[in-house]
C-alpha positions in Angstrom: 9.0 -22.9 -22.4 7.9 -22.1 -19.0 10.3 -19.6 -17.3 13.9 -21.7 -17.8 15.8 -23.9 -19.9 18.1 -26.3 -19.4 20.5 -26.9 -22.8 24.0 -28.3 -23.3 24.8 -28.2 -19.3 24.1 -24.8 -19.0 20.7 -23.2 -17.4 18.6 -20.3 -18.8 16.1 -18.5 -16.5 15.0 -15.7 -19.0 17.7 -13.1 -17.5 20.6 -14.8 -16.7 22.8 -17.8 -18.2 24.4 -20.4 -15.7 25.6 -23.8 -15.3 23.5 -26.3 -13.9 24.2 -27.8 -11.1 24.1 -31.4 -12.8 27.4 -30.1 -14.9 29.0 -28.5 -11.4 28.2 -32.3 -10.1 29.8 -34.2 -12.7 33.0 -32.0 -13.3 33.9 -33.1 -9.3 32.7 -36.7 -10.2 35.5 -36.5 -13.8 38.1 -34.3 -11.2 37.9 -37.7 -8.3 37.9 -40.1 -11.4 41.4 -38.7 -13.2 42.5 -38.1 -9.3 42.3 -42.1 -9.0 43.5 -42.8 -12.1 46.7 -40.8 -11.6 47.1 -42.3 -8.1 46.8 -46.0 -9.9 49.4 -45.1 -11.9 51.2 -44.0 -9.3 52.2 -40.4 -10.7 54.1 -38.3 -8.6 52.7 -35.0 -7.3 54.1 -33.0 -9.8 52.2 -34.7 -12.6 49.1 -34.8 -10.7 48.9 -31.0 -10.1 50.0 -30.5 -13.9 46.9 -33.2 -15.2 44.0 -32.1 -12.6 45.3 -28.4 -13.0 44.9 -29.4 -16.7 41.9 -30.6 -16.5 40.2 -27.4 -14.2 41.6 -25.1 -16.9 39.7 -26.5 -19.8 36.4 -26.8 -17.8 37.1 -23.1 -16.8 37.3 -22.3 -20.8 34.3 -24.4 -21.5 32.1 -22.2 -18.9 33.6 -19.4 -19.7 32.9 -19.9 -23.4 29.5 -20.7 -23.3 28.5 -18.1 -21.0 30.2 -15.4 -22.9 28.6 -16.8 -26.4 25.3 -15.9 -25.5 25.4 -12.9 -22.7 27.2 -9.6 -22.1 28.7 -9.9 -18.4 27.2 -7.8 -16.5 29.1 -4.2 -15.9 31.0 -4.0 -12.3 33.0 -1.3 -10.8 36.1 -2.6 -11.5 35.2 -4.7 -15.2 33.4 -7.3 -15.7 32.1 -10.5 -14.0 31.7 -13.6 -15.3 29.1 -16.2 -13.0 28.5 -19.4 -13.0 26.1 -20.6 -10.7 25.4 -17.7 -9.1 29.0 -16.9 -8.1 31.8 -15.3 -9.4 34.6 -17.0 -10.8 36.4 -14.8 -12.2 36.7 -10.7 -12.8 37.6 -9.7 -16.4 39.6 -6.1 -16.8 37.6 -4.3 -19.5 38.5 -3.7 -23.1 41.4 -0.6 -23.0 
């Protein structure tokens, strides 16, 4: 392995564990496909938030689950952090 590794839709570079970019890509392409696939169905805007929302949540958990399988977050001021793609999503109150 030469510096970074690329598994499973996430991205190693030795010190830190991302998504790729090719997973960030394809979550917008699945968000626009269910978006047009609601609107053919003609759901109202209350179901589309609910099923998109839906769908966001569980990508979230995905992320969040493979990042946290295989690194600490890294310590912050006010908790934790969790990144993904060099930004965070998220900050995490730590354990009481």
């Amino acid at each position: 392995m030469v510096g970074f590794v690329d598994f499973l839709g996430y991205h190693f570079d030795g010190k830190q564990l991302t998504v790729t970019a090719k997973t960030v890509e394809k979550h917008v392409v699945h968000y626009r496909q269910l978006y047009e696939q609601l609107r053919k169905k003609k759901a109202t805007s209350d179901e589309m938030a609910i099923a998109l929302g839906q769908y966001v949540k569980r990508w979230h958990r995905w992320v969040k689950a493979g990042i946290g399988a295989w690194v600490t977050p890294p310590p912050h001021k006010n908790g934790c952090r969790t990144i993904v793609h060099g930004q965070v999503v998220k900050k995490l109150k730590p354990n009481s």
